[in-house]
mmCIF file of the C-alpha atoms, coordinates in Angstrom:
data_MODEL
# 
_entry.id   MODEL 
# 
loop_
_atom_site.group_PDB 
_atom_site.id 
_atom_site.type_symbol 
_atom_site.label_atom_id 
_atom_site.label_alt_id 
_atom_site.label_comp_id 
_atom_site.label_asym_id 
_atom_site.label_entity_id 
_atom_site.label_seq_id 
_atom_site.pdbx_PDB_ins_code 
_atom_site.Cartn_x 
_atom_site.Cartn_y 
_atom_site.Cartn_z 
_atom_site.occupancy 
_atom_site.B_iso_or_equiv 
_atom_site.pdbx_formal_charge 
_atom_site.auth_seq_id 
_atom_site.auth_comp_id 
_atom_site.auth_asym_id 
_atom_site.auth_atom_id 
_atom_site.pdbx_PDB_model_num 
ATOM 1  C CA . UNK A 1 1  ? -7.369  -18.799 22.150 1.00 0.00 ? 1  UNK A CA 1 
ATOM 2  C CA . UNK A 1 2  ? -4.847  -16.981 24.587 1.00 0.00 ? 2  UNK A CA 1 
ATOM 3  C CA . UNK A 1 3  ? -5.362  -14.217 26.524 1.00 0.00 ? 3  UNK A CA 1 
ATOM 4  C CA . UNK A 1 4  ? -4.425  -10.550 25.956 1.00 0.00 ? 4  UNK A CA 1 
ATOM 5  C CA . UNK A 1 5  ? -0.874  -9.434  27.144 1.00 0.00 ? 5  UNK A CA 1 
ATOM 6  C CA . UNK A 1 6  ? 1.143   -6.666  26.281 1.00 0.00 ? 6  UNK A CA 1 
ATOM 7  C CA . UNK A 1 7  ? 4.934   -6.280  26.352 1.00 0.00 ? 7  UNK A CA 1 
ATOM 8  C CA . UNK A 1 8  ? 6.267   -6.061  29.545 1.00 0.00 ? 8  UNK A CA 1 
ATOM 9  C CA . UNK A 1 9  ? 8.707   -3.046  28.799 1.00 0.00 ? 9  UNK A CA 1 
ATOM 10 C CA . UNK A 1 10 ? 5.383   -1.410  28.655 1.00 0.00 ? 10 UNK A CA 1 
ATOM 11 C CA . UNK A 1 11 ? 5.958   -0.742  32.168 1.00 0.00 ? 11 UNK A CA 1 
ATOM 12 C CA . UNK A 1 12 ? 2.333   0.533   33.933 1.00 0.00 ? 12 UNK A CA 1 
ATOM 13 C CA . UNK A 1 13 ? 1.643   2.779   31.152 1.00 0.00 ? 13 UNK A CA 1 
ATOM 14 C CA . UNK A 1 14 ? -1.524  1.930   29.237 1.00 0.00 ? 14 UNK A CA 1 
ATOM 15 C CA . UNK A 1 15 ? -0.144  3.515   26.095 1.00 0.00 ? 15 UNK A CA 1 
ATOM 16 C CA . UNK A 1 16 ? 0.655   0.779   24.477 1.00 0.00 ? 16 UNK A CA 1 
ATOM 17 C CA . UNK A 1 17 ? -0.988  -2.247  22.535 1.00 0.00 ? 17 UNK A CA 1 
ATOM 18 C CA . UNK A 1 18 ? -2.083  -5.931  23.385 1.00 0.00 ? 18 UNK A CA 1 
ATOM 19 C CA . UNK A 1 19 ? -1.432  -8.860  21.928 1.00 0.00 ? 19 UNK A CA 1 
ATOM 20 C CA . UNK A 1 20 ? -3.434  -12.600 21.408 1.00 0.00 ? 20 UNK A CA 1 
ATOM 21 C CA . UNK A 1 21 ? -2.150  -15.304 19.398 1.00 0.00 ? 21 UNK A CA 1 
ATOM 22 C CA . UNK A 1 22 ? -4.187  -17.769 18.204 1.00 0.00 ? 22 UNK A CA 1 
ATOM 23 C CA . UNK A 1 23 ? -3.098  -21.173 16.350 1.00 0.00 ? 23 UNK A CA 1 
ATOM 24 C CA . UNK A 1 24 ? -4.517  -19.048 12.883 1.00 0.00 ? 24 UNK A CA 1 
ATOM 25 C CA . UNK A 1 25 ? -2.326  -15.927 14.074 1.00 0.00 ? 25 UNK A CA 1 
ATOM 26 C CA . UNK A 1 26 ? -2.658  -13.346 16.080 1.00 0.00 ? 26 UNK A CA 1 
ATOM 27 C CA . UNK A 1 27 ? -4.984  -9.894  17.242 1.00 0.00 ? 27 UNK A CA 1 
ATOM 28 C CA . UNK A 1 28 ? -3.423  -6.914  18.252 1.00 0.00 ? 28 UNK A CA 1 
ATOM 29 C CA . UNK A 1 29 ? -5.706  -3.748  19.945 1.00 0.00 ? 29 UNK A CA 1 
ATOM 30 C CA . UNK A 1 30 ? -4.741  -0.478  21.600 1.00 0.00 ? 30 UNK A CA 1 
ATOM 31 C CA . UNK A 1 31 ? -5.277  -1.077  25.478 1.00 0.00 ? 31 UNK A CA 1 
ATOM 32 C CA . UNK A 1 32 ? -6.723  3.081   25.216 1.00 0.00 ? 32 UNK A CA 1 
ATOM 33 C CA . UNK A 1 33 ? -9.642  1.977   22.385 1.00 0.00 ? 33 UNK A CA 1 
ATOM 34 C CA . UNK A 1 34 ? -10.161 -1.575  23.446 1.00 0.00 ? 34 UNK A CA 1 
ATOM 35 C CA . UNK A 1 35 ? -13.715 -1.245  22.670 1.00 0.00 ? 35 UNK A CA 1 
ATOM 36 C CA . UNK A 1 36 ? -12.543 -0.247  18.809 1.00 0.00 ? 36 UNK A CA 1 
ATOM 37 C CA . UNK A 1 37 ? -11.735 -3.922  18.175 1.00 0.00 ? 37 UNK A CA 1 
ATOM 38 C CA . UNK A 1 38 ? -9.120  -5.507  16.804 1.00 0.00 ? 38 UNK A CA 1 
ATOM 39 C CA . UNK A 1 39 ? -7.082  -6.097  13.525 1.00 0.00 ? 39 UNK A CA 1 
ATOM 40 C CA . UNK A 1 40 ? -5.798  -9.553  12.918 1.00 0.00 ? 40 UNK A CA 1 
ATOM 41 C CA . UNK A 1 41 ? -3.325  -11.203 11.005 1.00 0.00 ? 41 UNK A CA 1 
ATOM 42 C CA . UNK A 1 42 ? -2.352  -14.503 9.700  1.00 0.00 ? 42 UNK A CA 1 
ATOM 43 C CA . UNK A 1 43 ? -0.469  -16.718 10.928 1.00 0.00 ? 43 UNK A CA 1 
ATOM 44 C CA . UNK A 1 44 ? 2.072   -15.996 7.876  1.00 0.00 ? 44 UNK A CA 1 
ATOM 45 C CA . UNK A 1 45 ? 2.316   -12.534 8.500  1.00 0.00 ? 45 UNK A CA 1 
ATOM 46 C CA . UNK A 1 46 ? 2.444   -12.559 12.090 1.00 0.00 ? 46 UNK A CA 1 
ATOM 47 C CA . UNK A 1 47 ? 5.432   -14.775 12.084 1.00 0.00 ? 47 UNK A CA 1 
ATOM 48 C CA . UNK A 1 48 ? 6.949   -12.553 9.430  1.00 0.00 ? 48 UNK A CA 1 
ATOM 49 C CA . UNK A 1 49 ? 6.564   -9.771  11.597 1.00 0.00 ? 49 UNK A CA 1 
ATOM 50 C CA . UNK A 1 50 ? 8.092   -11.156 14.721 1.00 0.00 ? 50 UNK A CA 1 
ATOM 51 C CA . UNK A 1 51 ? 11.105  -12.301 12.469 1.00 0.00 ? 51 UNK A CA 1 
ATOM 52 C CA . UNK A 1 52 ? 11.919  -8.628  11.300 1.00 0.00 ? 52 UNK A CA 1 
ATOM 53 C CA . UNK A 1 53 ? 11.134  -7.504  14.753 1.00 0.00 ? 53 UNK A CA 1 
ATOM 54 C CA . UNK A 1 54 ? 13.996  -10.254 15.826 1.00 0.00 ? 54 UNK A CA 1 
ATOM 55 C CA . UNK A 1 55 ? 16.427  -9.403  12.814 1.00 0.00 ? 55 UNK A CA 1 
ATOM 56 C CA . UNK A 1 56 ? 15.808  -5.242  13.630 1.00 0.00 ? 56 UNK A CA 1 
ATOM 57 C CA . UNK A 1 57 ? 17.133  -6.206  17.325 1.00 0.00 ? 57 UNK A CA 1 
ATOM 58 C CA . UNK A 1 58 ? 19.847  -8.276  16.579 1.00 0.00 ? 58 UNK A CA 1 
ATOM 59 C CA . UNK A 1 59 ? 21.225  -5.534  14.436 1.00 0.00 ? 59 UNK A CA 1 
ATOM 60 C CA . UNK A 1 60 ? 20.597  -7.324  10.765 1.00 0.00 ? 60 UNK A CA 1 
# 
């Protein structure tokens, strides 16, 4: 498993969240609650969420 890293347009701020993909998906937490836990998503899903991400930038 990889290790936690958030986006790096989050700047310094800790208000943002953090991300670890796995080869089953991925777990995403808020860096404020860490202690809260995580939720987790398939690998399915996950990619289907990076690809609207992509399309949403790209102006699709």
């Amino acid at each position: 498993m990889s290790d936690w890293h958030k986006s790096s347009y989050s700047g310094g701020s800790n208000e943002c969240v953090e991300v670890r993909q796995h080869s089953t998906g991925a777990d995403v937490r808020d860096t404020q609650n860490r202690v809260r836990g995580q939720l987790t998503f398939t690998l399915e899903s996950w990619g289907a969420f990076l690809l609207s991400l992509s399309q949403a930038d790209s102006g699709k």
